[in-house]
C-alpha positions as CSV (number, residue, x, y, z in Angstrom):
1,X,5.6,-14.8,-40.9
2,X,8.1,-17.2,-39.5
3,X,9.9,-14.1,-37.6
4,X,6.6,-12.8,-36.4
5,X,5.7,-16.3,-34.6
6,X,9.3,-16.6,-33.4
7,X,8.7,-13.1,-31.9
8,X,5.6,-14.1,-30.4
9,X,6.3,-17.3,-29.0
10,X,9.8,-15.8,-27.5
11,X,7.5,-12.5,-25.9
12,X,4.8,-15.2,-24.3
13,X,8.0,-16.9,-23.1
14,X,9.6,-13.8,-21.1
15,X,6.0,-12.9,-20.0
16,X,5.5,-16.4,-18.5
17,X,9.1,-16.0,-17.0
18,X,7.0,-12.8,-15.3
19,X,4.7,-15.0,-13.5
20,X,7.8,-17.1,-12.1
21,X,9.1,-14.2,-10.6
22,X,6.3,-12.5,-9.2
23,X,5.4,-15.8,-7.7
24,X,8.7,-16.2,-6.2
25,X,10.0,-12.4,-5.9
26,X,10.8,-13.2,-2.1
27,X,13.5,-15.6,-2.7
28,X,16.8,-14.5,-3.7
29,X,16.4,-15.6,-7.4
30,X,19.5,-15.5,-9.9
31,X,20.4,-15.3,-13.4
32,X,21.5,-18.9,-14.0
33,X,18.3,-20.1,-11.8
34,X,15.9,-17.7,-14.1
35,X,18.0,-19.2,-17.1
36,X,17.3,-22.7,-16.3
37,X,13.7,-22.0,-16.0
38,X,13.5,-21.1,-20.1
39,X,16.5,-23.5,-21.3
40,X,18.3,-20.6,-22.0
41,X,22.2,-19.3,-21.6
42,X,22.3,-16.4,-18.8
43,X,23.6,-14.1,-20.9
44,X,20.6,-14.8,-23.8
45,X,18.2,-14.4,-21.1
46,X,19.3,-10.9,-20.0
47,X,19.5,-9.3,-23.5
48,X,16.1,-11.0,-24.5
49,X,13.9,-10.5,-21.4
50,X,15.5,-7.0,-21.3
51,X,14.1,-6.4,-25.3
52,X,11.0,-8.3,-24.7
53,X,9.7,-6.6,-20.9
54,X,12.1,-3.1,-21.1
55,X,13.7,-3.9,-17.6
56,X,16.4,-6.5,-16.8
57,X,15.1,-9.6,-14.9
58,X,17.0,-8.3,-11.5
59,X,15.2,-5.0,-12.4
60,X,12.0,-6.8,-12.9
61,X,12.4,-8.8,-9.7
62,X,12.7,-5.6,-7.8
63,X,9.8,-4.1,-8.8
64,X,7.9,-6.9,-8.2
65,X,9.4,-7.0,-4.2
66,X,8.8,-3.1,-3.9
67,X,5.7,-3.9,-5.3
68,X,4.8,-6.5,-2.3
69,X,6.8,-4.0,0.4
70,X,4.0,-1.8,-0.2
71,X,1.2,-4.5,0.0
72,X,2.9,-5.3,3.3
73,X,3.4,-1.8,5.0
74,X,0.1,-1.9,4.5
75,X,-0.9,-4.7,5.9
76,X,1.9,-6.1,8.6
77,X,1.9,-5.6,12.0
78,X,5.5,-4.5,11.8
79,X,7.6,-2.2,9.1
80,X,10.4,-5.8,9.7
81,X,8.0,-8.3,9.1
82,X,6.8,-6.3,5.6
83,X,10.4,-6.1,4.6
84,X,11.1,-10.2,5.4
85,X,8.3,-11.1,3.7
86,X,8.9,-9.0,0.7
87,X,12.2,-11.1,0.0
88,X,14.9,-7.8,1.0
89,X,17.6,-9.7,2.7
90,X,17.8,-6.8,5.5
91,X,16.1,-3.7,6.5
92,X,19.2,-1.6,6.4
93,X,19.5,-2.6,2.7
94,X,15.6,-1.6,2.1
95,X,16.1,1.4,3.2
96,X,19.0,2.3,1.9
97,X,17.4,0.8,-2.2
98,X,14.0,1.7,-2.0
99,X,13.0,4.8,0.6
100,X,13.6,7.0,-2.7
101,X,11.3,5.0,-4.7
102,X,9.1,5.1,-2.5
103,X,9.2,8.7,-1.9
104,X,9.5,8.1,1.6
105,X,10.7,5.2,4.2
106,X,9.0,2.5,4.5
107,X,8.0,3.4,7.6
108,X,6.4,6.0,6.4
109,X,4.9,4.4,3.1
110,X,2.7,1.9,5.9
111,X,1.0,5.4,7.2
112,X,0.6,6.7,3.9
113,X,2.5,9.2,4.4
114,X,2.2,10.0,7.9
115,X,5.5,12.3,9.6
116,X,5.7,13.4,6.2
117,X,6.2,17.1,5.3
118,X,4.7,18.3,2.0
119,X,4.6,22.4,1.2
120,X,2.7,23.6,-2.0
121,X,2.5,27.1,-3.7
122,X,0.1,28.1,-6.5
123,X,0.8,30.5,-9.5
124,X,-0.6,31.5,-12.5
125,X,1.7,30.9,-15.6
126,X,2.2,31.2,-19.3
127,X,0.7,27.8,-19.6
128,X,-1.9,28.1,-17.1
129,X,-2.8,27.4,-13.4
130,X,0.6,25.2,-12.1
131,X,0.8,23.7,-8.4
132,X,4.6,22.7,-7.2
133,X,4.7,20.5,-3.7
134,X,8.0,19.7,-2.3
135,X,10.0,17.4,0.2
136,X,12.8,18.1,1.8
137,X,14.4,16.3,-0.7
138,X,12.8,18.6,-3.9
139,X,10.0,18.9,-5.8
140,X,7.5,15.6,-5.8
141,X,4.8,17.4,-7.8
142,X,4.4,20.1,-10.4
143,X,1.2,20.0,-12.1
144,X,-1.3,22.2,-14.5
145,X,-5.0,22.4,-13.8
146,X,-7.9,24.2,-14.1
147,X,-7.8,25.5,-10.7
148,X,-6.0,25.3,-7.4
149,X,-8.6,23.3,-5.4
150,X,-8.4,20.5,-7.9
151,X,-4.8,20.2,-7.9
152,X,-4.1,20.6,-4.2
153,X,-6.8,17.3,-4.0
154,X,-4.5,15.4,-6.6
155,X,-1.6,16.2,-4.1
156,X,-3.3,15.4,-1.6
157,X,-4.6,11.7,-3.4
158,X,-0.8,11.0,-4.0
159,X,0.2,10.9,0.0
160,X,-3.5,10.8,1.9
161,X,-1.6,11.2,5.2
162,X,1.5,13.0,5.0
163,X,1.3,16.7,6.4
164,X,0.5,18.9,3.4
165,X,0.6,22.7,4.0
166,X,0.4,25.8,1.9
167,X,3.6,27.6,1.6
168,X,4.7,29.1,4.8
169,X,6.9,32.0,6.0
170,X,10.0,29.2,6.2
171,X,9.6,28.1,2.4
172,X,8.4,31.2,1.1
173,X,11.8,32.5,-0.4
174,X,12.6,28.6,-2.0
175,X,9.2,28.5,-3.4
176,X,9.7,31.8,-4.7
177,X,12.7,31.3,-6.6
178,X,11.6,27.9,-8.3
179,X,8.7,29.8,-9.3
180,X,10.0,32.2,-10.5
181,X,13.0,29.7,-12.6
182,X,9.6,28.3,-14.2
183,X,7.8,31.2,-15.0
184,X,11.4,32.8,-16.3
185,X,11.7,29.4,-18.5
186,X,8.2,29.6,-19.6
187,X,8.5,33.1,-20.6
188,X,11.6,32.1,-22.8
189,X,13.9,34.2,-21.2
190,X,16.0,31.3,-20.0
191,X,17.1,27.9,-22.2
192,X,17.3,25.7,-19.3
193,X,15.3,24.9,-15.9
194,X,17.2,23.7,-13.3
195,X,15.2,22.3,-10.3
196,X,16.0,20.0,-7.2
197,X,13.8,16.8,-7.5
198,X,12.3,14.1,-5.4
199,X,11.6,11.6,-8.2
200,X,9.3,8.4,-7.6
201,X,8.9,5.5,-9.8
202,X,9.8,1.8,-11.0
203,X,13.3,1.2,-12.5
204,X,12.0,1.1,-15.8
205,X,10.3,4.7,-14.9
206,X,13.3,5.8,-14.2
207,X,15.2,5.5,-16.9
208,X,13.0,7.0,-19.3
209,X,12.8,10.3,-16.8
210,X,16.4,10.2,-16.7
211,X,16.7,10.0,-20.1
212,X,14.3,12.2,-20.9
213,X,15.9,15.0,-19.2
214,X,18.9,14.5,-21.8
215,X,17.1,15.8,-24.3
216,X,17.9,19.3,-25.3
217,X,15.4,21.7,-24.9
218,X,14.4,22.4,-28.5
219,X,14.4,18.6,-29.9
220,X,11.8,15.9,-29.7
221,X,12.5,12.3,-29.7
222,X,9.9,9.6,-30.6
223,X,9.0,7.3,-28.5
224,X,10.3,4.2,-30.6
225,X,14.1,6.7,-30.2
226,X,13.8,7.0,-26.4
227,X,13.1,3.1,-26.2
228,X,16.1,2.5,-28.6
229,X,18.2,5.1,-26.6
230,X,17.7,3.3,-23.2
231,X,18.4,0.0,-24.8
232,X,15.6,-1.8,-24.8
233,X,13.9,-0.7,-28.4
234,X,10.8,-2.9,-28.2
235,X,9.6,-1.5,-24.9
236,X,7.9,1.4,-27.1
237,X,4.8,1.0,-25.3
238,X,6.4,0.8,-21.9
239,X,7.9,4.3,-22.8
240,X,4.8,6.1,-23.5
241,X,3.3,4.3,-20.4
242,X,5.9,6.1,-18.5
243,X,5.6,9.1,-20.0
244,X,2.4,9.3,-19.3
245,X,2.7,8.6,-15.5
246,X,5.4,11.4,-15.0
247,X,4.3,13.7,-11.7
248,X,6.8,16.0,-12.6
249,X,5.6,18.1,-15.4
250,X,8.4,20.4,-17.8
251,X,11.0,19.4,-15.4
252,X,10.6,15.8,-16.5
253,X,10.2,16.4,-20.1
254,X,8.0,13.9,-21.4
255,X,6.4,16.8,-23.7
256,X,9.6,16.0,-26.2
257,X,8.2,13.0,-26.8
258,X,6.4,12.5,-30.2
259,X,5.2,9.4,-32.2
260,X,7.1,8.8,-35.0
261,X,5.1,9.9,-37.9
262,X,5.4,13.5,-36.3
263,X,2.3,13.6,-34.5
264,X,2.2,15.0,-30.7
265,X,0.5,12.1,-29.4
266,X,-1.1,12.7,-25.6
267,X,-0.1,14.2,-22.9
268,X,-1.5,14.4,-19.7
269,X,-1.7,18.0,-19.3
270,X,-3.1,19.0,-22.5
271,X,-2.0,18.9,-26.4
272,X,-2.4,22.4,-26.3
273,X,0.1,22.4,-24.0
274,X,2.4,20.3,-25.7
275,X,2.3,22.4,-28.7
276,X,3.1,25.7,-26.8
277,X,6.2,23.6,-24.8
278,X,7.6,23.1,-28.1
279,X,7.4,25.8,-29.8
280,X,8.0,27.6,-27.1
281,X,11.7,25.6,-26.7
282,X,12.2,25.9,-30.4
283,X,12.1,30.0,-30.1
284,X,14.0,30.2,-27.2
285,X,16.5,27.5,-28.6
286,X,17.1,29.7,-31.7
287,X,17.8,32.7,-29.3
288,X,20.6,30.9,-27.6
């Protein structure tokens, strides 16, 4: 019982140590300040926010800015003014950190989008209806639905004004050949799929999709394993979180994620799905 309050009272510390940084996410805050703030060692407070909140105060602090950038962009009179007031020290250093988080630059995050070229292509697979939009830096968007309409919309939702076209004469032979890597890996006659990504997503995010794309096809990792694996094994809940809020869907495989009693748990796209990814992997696995 002792333990249990400890952990409680040290969690409601580090969440309270939150609220300091969002509050003050524009200045340029550091370790030994944040330490001071809790009456701990620098090197305590890193290993114990980073097990208590999954991310590393500087990671956390980041976030929080990026998280105001884009309150800004959409807001400010000027793309430089949103940056300032975010707390990035300059707008060369912006763009070079955060345009890939943002899936765009920030100029282009303040117009939703806008100058922004998205191409899509449709197909029918083994494991349903699938819609793939890409950048020019990769794929931003693989999905299953129940029909193309629905998914095109959800593309649509996730940049309102960037310039989103069907697949045209200049794409066709790209789209063709990712399609036809997914529909090859989905048929089991390849063991790995190998596509060019334009990943989105907090630094926490990020690390479990990088991670997760470690695990050999085949194998399934609980969630409490992928926490433990990225080094912060409390943030079990944060995993699942971002599992659940991959766009990216096979490529990113957050389907080899299970609880830990064995049990499939959710996934966005379907159980049924799930089910079929992994057995599917486990035959093809066995083939290789």
């Amino acid at each position: 019982m002792k333990n249990a309050t400890h952990s409680t009272f040290e969690k409601s510390l580090m969440q309270d140590l939150c609220r300091y940084i969002e509050v003050h996410s524009d200045e340029a805050l550091t370790l030994e300040q944040l330490a001071k703030q809790v009456h701990l060692s620098p090197a305590h407070l890193q290993r114990r926010f980073k097990s208590a909140i999954g991310v590393s105060p500087k990671e956390y602090a980041d976030s929080c800015r990026l998280k105001k950038l884009k309150q800004g962009l959409r807001q400010a009179f000027s793309v430089t003014g949103a940056i300032y007031d975010a707390g990035f020290a300059s707008s060369s250093r912006v763009y070079e950190r955060v345009d890939t988080r943002l899936g765009m630059t920030p100029k282009q995050y303040r117009a939703h989008g806008k100058d922004i070229m998205i191409s899509y292509a449709a197909a029918d697979t083994a494991l349903g209806h699938v819609l793939m939009g890409a950048t020019d830096r990769g794929l931003c968007f693989i999905q299953f639905g129940d029909n193309k309409k629905d998914l095109v919309e959800q593309l649509a939702y996730e940049y309102p004004q960037a310039t989103i076209t069907s697949m045209g004469d200049t794409h066709k032979e790209q789209f063709a050949a990712w399609m036809r890597a997914l529909s090859d890996y989905l048929s089991g006659h390849v063991a790995t799929l190998d596509l060019p990504l334009d990943i989105r997503g907090t630094a926490f995010q990020l690390k479990v999709w990088k991670y997760l794309q470690t695990i050999p096809t085949g194998s399934v990792e609980s969630y409490k394993e992928v926490a433990e694996a990225i080094g912060s094994p409390k943030a079990i809940r944060a995993v699942a979180t971002a599992c659940a809020n991959n766009r990216i869907a096979i490529a990113i495989p957050c389907h080899r994620v299970i609880r830990g009693n064995g049990e499939l748990a959710g996934y966005r796209w379907g159980l049924e799905r799930k089910s079929a990814l992994i057995d599917l992997e486990r035959k093809t696995k066995s083939r290789y």
